[in-house]
C-alpha positions as YAML, in Angstrom:
chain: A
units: angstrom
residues:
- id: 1
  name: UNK
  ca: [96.94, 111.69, 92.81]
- id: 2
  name: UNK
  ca: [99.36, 114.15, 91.57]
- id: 3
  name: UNK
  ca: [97.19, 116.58, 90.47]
- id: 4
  name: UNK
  ca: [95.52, 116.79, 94.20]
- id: 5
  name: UNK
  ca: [98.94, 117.13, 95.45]
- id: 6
  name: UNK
  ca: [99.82, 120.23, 93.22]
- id: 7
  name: UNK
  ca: [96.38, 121.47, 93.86]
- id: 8
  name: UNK
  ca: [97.10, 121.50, 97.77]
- id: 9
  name: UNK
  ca: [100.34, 122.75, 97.00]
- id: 10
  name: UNK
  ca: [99.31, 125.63, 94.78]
- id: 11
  name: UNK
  ca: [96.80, 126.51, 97.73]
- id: 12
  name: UNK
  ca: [98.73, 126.58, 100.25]
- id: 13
  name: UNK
  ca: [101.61, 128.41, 98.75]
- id: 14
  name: UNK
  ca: [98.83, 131.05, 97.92]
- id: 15
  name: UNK
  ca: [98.10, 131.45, 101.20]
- id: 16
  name: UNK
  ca: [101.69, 131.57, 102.80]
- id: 17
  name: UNK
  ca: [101.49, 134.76, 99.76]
- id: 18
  name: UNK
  ca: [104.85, 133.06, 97.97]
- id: 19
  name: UNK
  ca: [104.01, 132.54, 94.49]
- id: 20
  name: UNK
  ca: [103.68, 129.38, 92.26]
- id: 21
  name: UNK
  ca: [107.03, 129.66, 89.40]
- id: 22
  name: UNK
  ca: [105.64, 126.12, 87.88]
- id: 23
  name: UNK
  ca: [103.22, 124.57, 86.07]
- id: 24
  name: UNK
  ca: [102.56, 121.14, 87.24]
- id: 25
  name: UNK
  ca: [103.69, 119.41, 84.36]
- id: 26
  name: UNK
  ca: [106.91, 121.05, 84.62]
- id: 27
  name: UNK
  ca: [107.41, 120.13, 88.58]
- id: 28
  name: UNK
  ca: [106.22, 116.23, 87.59]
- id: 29
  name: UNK
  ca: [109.52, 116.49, 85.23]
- id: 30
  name: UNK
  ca: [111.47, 117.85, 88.02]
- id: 31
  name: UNK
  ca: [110.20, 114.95, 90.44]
- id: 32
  name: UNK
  ca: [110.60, 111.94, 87.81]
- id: 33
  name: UNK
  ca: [113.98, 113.63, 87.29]
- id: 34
  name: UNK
  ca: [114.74, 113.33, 90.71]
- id: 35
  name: UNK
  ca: [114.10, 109.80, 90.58]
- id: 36
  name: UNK
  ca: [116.19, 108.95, 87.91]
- id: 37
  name: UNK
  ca: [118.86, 110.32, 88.92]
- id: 38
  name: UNK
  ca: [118.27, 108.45, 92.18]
- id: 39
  name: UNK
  ca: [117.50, 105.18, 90.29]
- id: 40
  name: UNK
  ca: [114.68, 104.75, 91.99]
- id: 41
  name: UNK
  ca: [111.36, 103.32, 90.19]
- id: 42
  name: UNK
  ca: [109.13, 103.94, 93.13]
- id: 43
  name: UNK
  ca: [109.67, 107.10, 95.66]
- id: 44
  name: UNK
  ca: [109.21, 108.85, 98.71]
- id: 45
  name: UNK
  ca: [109.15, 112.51, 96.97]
- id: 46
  name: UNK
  ca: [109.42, 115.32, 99.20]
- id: 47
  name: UNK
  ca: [109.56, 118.87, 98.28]
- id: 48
  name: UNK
  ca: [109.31, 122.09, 100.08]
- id: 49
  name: UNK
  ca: [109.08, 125.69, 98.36]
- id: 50
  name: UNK
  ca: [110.54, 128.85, 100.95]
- id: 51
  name: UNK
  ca: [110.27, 131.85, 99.55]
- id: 52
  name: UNK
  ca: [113.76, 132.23, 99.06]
- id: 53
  name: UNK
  ca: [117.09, 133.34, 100.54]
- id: 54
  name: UNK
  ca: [117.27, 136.93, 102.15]
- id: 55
  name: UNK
  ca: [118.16, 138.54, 105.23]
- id: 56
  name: UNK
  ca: [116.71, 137.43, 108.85]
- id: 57
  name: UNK
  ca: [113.70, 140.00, 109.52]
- id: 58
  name: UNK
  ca: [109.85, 138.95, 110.33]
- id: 59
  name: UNK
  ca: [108.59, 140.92, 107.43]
- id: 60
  name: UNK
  ca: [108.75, 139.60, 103.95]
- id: 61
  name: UNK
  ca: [111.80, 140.32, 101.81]
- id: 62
  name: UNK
  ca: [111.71, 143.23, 99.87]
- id: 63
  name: UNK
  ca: [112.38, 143.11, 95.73]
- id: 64
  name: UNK
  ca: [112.71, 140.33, 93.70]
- id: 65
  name: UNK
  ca: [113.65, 137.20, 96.05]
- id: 66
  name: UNK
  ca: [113.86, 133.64, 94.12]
- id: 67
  name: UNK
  ca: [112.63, 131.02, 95.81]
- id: 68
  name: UNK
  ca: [114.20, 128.06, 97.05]
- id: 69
  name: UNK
  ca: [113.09, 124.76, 95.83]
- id: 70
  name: UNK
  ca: [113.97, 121.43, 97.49]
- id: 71
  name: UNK
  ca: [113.21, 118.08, 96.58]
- id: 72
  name: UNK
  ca: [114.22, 114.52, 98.22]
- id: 73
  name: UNK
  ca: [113.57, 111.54, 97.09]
- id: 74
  name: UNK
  ca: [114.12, 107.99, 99.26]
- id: 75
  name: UNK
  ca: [112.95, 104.69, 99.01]
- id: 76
  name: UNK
  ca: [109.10, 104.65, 100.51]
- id: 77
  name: UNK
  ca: [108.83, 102.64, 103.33]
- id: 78
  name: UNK
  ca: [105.24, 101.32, 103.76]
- id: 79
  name: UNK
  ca: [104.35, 99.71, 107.43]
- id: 80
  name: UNK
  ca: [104.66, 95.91, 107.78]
- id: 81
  name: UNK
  ca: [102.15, 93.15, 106.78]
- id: 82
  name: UNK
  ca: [101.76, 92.44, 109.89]
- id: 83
  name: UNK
  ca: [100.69, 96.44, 111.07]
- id: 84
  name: UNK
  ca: [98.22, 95.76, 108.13]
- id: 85
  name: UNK
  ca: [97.00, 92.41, 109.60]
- id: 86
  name: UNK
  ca: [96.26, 93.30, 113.58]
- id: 87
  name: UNK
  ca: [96.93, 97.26, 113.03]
- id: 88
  name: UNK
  ca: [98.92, 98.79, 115.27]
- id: 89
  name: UNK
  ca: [98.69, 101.67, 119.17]
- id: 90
  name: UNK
  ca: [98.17, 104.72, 118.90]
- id: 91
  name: UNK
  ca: [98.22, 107.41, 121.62]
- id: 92
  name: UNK
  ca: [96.45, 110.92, 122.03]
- id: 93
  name: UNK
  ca: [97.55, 113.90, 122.99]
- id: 94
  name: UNK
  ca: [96.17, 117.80, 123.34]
- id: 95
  name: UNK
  ca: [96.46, 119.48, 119.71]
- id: 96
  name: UNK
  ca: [98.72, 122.58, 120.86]
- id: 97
  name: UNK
  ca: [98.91, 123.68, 117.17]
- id: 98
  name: UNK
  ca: [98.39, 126.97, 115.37]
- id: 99
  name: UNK
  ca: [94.75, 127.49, 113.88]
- id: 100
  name: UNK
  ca: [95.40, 127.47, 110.11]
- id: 101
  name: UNK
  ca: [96.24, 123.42, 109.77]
- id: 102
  name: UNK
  ca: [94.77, 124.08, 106.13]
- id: 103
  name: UNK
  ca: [97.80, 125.01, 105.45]
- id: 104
  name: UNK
  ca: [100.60, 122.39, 104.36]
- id: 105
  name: UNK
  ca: [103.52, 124.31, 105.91]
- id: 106
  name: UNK
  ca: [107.29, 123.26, 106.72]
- id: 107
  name: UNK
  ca: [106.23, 124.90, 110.32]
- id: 108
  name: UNK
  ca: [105.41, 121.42, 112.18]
- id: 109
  name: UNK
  ca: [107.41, 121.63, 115.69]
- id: 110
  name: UNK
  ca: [104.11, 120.28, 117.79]
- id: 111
  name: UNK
  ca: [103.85, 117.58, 114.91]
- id: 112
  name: UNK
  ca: [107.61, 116.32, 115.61]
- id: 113
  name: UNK
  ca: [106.68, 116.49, 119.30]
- id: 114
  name: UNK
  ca: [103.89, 114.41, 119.44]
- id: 115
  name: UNK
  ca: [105.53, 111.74, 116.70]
- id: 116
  name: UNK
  ca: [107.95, 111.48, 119.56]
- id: 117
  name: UNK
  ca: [106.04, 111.08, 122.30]
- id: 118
  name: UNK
  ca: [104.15, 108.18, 120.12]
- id: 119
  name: UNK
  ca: [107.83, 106.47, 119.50]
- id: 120
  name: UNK
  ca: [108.50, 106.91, 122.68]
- id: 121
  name: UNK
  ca: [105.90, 105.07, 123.99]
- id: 122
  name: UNK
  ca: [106.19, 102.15, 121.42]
- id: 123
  name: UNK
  ca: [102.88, 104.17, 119.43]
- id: 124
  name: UNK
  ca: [102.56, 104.33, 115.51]
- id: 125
  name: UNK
  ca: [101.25, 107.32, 116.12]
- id: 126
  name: UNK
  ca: [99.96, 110.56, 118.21]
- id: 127
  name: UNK
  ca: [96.09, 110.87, 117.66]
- id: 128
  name: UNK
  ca: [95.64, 114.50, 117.97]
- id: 129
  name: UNK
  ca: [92.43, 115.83, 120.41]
- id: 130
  name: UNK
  ca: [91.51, 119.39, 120.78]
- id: 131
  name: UNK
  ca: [90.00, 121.48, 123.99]
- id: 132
  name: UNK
  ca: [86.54, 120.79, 122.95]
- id: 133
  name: UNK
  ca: [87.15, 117.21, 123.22]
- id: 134
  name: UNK
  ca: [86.45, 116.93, 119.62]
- id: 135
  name: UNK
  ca: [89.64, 114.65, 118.06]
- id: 136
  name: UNK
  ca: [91.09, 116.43, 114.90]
- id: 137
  name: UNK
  ca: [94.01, 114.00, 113.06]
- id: 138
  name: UNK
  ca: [97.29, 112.31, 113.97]
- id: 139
  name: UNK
  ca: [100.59, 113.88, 113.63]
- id: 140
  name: UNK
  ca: [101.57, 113.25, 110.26]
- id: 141
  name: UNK
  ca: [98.06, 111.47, 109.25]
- id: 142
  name: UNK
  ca: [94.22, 111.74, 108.87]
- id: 143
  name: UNK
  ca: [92.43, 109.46, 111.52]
- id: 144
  name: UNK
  ca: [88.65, 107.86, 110.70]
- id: 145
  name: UNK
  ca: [86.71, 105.42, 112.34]
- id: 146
  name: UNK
  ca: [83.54, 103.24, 111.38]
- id: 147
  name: UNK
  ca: [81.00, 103.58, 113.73]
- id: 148
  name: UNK
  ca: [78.44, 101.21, 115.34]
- id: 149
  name: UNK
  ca: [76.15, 102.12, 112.55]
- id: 150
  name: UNK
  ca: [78.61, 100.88, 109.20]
- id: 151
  name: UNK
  ca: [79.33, 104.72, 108.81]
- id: 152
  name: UNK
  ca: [82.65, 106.14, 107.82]
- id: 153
  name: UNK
  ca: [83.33, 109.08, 109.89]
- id: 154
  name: UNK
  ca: [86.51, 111.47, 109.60]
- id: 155
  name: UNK
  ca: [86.65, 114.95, 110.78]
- id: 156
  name: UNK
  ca: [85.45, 117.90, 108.41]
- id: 157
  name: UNK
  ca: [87.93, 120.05, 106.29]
- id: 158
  name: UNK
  ca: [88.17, 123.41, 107.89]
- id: 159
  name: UNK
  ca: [91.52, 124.99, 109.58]
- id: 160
  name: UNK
  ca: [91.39, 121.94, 112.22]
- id: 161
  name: UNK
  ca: [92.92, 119.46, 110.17]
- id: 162
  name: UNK
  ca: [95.27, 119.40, 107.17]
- id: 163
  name: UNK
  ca: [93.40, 117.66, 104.13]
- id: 164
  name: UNK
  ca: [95.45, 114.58, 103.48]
- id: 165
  name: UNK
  ca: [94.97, 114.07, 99.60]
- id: 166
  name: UNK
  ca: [94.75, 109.79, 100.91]
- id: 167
  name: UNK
  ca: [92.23, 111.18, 102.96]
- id: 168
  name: UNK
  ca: [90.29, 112.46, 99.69]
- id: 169
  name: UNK
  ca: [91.13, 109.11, 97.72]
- id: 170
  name: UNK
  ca: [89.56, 107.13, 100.66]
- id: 171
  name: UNK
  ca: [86.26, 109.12, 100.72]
- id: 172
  name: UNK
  ca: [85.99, 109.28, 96.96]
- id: 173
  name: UNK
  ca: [86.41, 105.01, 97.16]
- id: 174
  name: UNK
  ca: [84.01, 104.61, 100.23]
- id: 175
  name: UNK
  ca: [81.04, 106.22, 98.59]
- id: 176
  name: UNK
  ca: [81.78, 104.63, 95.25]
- id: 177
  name: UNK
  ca: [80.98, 101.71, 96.60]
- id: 178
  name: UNK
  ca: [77.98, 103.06, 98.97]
- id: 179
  name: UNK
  ca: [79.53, 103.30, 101.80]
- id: 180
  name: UNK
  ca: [78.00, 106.08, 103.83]
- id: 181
  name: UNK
  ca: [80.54, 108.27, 105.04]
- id: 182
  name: UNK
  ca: [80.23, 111.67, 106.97]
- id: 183
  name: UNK
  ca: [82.16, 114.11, 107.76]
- id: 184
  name: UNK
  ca: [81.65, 115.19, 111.48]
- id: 185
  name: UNK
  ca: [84.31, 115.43, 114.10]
- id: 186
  name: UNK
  ca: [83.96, 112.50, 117.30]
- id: 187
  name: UNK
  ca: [85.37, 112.19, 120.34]
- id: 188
  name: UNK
  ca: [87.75, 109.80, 121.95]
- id: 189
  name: UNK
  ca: [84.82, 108.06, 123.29]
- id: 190
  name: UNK
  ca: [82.75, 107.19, 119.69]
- id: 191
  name: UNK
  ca: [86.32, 105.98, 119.15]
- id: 192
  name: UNK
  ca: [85.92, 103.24, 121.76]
- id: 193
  name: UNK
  ca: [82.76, 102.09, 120.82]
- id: 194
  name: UNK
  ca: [83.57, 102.48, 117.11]
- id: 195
  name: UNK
  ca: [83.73, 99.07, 115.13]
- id: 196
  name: UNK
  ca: [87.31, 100.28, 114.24]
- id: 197
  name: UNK
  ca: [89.62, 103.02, 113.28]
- id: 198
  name: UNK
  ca: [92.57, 103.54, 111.18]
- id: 199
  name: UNK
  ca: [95.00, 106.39, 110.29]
- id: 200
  name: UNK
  ca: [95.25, 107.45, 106.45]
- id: 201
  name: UNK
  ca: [98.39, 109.07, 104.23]
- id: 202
  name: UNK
  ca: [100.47, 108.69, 101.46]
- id: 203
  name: UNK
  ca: [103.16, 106.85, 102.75]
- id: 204
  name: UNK
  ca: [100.77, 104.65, 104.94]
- id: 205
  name: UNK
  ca: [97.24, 104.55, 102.98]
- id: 206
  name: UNK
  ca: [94.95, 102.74, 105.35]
- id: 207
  name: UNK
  ca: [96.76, 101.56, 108.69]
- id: 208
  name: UNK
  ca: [93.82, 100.16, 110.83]
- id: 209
  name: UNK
  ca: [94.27, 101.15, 114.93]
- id: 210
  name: UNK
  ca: [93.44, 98.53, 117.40]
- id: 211
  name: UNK
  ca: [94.53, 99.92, 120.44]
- id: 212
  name: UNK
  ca: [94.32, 103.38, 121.83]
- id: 213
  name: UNK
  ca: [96.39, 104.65, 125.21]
- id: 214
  name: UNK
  ca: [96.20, 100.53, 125.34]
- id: 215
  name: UNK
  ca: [93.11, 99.99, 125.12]
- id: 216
  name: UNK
  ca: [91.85, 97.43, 122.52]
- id: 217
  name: UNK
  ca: [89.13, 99.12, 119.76]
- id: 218
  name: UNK
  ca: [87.09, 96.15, 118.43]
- id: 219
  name: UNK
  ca: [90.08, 93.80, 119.42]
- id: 220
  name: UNK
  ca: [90.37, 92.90, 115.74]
- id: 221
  name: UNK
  ca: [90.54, 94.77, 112.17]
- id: 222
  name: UNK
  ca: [86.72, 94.78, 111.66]
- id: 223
  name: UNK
  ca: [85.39, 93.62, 108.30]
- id: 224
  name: UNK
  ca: [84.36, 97.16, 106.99]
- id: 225
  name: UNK
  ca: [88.29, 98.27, 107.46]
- id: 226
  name: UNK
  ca: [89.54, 95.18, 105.77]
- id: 227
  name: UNK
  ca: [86.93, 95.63, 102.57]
- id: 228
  name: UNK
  ca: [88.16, 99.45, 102.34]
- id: 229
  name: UNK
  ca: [91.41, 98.78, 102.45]
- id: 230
  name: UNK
  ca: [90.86, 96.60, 99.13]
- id: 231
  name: UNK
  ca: [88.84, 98.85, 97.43]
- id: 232
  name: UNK
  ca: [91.51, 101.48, 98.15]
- id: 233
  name: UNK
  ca: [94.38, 99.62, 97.08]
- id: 234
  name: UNK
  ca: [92.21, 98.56, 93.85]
- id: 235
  name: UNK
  ca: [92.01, 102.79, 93.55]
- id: 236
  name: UNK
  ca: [95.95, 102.88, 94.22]
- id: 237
  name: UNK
  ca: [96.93, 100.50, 91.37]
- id: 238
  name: UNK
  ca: [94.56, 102.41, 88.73]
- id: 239
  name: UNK
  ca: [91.50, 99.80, 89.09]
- id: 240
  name: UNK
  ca: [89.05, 101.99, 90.69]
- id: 241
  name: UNK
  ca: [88.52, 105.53, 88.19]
...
């Protein structure tokens, strides 16, 4: 999915106003680069673009400012087979963050909050709800359920929710297949009556939830999770176009 990555990345940089130095093709070099240098055949690539070193003040610098590029690579680390298997809790909590979650920004202090409160309580992660009631994403994920009807539900993309480029690989494999799938926020209560839920990103692709403030959903991984998550990983290891 790089070019979905660099897509989101050019977009969001345009709308921070910092400019885009790179062509993608150039950045891919940088990142497999990286990696070598690392000697590391598979990666957990992370890079973050400022727009560059200048003095403290709230406005933007002034002149020519060069921005700052910085890249990590690790070893991914994937959940266990076992997460897979039974899936794993997740909590919720209120979404206190800023209104433009479009954006993928370095700027995630309520994210890091609510991971913690999730660890804290033993949670894989914080399920994140909003004042209408109306349940956005997870801290560092997309979140989707199958409801009572067989359909694949995840919440629209608008400034709510950052859109998780898994999140676009999943819908893109569900209705290949003809899997219905809409795109309408639901509350924590469709999530209890749901046949199941799961959590969605790079470094976790389909995670299924089974229990929510510890409360079982569906008790098990239903069946419609479990065929997803094949067709997805099909899509992952370039079976699926």
């Amino acid at each position: 999915d790089w070019k979905q990555h660099c897509r989101r990345l050019r977009r969001s940089l345009a709308e921070m106003r910092i400019g885009y130095s790179f062509n993608d093709d150039v950045l891919r070099n940088l990142v497999l680069e990286l990696m070598d240098k690392n000697s590391l055949e598979d990666a957990a690539v992370y890079l973050q673009i400022t727009r560059g070193v200048a003095k403290r003040e709230h406005g933007f610098p002034k002149g020519n400012i060069t921005q700052s590029v910085v890249m990590t690579a690790n070893m991914p680390s994937f959940p266990s087979d076992k997460e897979y298997k039974h899936g794993v809790a997740v909590i919720t909590m209120p979404d206190i963050r800023w209104k433009r979650r479009d954006i993928k920004t370095i700027s995630l202090l309520p994210n890091i909050l609510a991971k913690q409160a999730a660890t804290e309580q033993d949670a894989a992660e914080a399920i994140l709800i909003e004042d209408d009631g109306f349940i956005t994403e997870g801290s560092s994920s997309n979140f989707f359920i199958f409801d009572k009807n067989g359909t694949l539900r995840t919440h629209p993309l608008n400034n709510r929710i950052l859109g998780g480029i898994t999140r676009e690989g999943i819908i893109d494999v569900a209705k290949h297949a003809g899997i219905k799938v809409e795109e309408q926020a639901f509350r924590l209560a469709d999530v209890m009556e749901s046949n199941g839920a799961f959590v969605s990103s790079t470094t976790k692709h389909i995670l299924p939830v089974t229990k929510v403030n510890g409360l079982e959903v569906a008790g098990v991984v239903c069946s419609e999770i479990q065929e997803l998550m094949k067709l997805y990983k099909k899509y992952v290891d370039g079976q699926v176009g």
